[in-house]
C-alpha positions in Angstrom: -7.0 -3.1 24.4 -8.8 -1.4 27.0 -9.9 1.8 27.3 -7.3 3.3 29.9 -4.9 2.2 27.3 -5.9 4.6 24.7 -5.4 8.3 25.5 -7.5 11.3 23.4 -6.7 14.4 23.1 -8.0 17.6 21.2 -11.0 18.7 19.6 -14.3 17.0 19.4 -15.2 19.6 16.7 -15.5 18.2 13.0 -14.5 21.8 11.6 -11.3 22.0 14.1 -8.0 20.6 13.8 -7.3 16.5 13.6 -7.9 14.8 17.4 -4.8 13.0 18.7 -5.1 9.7 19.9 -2.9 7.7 21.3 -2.9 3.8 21.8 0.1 1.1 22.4 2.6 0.5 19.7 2.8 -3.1 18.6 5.7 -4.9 20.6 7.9 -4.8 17.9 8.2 -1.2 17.4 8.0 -0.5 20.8 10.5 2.7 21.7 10.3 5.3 24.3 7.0 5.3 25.5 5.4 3.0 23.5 2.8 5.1 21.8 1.9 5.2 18.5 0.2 8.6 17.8 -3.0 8.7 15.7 -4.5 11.9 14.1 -8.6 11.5 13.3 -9.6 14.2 10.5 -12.6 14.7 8.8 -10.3 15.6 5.5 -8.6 12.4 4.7 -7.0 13.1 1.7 -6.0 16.4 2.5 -4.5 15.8 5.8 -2.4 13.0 4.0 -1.1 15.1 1.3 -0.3 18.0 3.8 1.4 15.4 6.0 3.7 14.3 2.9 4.3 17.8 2.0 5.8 18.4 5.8 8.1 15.3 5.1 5.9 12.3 6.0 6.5 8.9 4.4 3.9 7.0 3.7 4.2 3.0 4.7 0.5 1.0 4.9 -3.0 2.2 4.0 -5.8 0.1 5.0 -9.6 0.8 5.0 -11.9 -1.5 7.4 -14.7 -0.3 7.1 -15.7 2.3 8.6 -12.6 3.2 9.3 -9.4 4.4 6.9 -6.2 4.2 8.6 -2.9 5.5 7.1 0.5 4.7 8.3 2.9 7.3 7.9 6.9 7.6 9.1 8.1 10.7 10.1 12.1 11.9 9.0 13.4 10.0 11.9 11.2 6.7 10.9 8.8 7.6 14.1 5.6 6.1 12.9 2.1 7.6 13.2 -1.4 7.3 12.1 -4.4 9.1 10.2 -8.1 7.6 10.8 -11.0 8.9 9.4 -14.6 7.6 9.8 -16.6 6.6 7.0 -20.1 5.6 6.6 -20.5 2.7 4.3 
């Protein structure tokens, strides 16, 4: 993947909100636009559990160090991401 096909937006401050990024979706669940949203935190855990609490299902969590990725679906089955940075 190159970098014009990854889009970020948001804030580059660790005490504001999650940063969006966005980055093709796999060919297979390609749908309008073909983008498959990623929210970065700083609060992992949190942001999961306030995610699930606004309806989000969770489907795959992975940790490759250092990063954490969580795959969630929303109520339609839209999927999205949350990454966090870890230090080893």
């Amino acid at each position: 993947m190159t970098a014009p096909d990854v889009v970020a937006v948001g804030t580059t401050d660790p005490g504001g909100r999650p940063q969006m990024v966005f980055h093709p979706a796999p060919e297979a669940e390609r749908v309008v636009g073909g983008f498959v949203p990623t929210l970065q935190t700083e609060h992992h855990d949190e942001e999961a559990q306030r995610l699930t609490g606004l309806g989000a299902k969770l489907v795959n969590e992975v940790y490759l160090a250092p990063i954490r990725l969580t795959v969630f679906a929303d109520p339609e089955g839209n999927r999205f991401q949350l990454a966090t940075w870890q230090s080893e």
